[in-house]
BADODO-727181 format. One record per residue (C-alpha): x, y, z; residue in three letters. Coordinates in steps of 0.5 Angstrom, whole numbers. Example, Ala and Ser with C-alpha at 12.3 -4.5 7.8 and 13.67 -1.06 7.14 Angstrom:
25 / -9 / 16 / ALA
27 / -2 / 14 / SER
# end
This chain:
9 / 64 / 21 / UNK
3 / 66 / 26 / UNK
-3 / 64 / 24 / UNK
-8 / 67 / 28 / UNK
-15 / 63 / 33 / UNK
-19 / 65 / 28 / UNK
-16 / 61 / 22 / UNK
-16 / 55 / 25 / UNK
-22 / 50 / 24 / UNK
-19 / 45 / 29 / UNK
-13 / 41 / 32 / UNK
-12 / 36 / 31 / UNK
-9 / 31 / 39 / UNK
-9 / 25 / 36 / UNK
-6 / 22 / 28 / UNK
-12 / 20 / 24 / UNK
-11 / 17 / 19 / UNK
-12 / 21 / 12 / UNK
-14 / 16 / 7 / UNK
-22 / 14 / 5 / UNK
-26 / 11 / 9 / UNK
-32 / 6 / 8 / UNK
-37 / 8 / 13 / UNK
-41 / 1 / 14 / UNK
-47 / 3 / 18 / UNK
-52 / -1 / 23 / UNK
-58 / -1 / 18 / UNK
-53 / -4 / 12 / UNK
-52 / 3 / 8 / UNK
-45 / 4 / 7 / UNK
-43 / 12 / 5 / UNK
-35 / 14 / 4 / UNK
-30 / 19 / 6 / UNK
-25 / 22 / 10 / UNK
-25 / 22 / 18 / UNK
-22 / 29 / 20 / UNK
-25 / 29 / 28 / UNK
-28 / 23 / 32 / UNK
-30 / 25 / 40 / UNK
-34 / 20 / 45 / UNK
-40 / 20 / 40 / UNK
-39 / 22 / 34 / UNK
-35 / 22 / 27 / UNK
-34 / 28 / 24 / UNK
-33 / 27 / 15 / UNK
-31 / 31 / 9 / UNK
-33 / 28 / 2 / UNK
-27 / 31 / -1 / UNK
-20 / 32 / 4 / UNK
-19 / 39 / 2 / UNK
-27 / 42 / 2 / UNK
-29 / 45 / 8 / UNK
-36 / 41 / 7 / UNK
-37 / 36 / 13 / UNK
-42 / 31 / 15 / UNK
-42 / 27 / 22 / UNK
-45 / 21 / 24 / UNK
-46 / 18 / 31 / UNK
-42 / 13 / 34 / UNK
-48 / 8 / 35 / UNK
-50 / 9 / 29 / UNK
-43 / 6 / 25 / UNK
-43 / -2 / 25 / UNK
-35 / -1 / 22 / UNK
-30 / 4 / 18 / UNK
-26 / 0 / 13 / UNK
-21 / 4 / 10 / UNK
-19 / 3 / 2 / UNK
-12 / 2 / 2 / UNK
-10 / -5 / 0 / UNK
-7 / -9 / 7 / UNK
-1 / -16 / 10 / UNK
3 / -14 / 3 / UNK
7 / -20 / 4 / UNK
13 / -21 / -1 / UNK
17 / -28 / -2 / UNK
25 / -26 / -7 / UNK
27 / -31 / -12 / UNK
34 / -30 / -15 / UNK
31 / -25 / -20 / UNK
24 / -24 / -17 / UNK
20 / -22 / -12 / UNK
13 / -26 / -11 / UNK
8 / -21 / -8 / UNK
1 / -21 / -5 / UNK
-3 / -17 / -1 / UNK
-11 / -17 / 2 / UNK
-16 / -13 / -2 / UNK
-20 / -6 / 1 / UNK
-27 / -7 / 3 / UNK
-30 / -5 / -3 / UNK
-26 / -9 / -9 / UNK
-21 / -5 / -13 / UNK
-21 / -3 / -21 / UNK
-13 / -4 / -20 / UNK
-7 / -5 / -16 / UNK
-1 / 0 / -17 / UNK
5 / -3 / -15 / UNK
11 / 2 / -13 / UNK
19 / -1 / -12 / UNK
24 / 3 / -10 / UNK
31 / -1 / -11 / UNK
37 / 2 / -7 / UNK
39 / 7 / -13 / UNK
32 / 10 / -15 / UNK
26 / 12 / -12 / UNK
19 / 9 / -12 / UNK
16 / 7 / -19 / UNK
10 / 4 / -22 / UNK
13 / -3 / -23 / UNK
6 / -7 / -24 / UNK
-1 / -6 / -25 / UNK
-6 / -11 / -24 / UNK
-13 / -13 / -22 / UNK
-11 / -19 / -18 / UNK
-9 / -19 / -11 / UNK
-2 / -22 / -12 / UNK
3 / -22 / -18 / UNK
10 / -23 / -19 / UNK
16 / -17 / -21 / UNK
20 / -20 / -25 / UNK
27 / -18 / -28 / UNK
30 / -16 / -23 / UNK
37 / -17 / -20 / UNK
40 / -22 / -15 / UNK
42 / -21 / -8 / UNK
38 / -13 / -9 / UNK
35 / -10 / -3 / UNK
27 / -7 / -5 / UNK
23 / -3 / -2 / UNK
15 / -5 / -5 / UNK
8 / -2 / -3 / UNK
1 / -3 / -7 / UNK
-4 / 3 / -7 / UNK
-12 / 1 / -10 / UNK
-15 / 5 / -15 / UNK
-23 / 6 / -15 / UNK
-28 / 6 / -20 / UNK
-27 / 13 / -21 / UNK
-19 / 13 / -21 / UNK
-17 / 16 / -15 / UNK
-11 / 12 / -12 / UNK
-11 / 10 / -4 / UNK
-6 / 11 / 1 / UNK
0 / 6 / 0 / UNK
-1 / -1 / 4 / UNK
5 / -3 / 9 / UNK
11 / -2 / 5 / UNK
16 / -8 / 6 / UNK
23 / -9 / 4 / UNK
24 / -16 / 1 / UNK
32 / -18 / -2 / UNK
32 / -22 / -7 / UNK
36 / -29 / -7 / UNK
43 / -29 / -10 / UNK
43 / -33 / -17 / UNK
47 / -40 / -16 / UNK
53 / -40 / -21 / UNK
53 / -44 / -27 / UNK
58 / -49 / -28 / UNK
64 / -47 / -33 / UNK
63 / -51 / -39 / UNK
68 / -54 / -44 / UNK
73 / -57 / -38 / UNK
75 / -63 / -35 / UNK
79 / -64 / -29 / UNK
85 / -68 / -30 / UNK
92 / -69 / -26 / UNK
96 / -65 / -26 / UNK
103 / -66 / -28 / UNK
109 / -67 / -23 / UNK
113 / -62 / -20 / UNK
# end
């Protein structure tokens, strides 16, 4: 497919990330959106990712950008599960969703919780899994993923057969 000069709004030369972003400027104020162009002085923004409506900022004028997914999602395994945790976005979160994907199934929510750590119980020994965590806001709306992190859980220690003794056995 051809697209033509006209239809194109900008390209793109660096990866971005896509997610939202809190905007913290030198005067304290902070403002939200999605960063879709940045050159040696500005940033340019969209309050909504697919509407063509931009506001830019100066550089000098931005004290950071902190971005709205959660982060250092670490997991230690038990036998039957997993122990997570993981920091918060620079605004606090109204709920963390937490996807797992084993190696028969695809991701699924797993967890909800407002803490930033939890523990997925019930799962099976000596089983890879694949886990990330997303943020959700105020408003509902769902964060990029955090880094996805690929925890195998421990093998159960076997249980001790009971009813049976040892004894000597007989001469052949």
């Amino acid at each position: 497919q051809t697209v033509g000069r006209d239809k194109i709004m900008r390209i793109l030369y660096t990866e971005l990330y896509m997610g939202k972003v809190f905007i913290r400027m030198n005067d304290g104020t902070v403002k939200n959106g999605y960063l879709v162009d940045e050159d040696q002085t500005t940033y340019t923004f969209r309050k909504e990712l697919y509407k063509v409506e931009e506001f830019t900022v100066l550089r000098e004028k931005v004290l950071f950008l902190a971005r709205t997914n959660p982060t250092d999602l670490t997991g230690t395994p038990g036998a039957d599960e997993i122990s997570l945790k993981w920091s918060p976005p620079f605004q606090p979160a109204k709920t963390y969703r937490v996807y797992l994907k084993s190696q028969e199934k695809d991701f699924i929510v797993a967890h909800e919780t407002d803490d930033t750590d939890c523990v997925l119980e019930g799962l099976k020994s000596k089983r890879k899994y694949s886990i990330k965590v997303t943020a959700v806001d105020n408003e509902g709306i769902e964060s990029l993923p955090s880094n996805q992190i690929e925890v195998t859980t421990k093998n159960f220690t076997p249980l001790r057969p009971a009813g049976l003794s040892l004894g000597k056995l007989p001469d052949y």
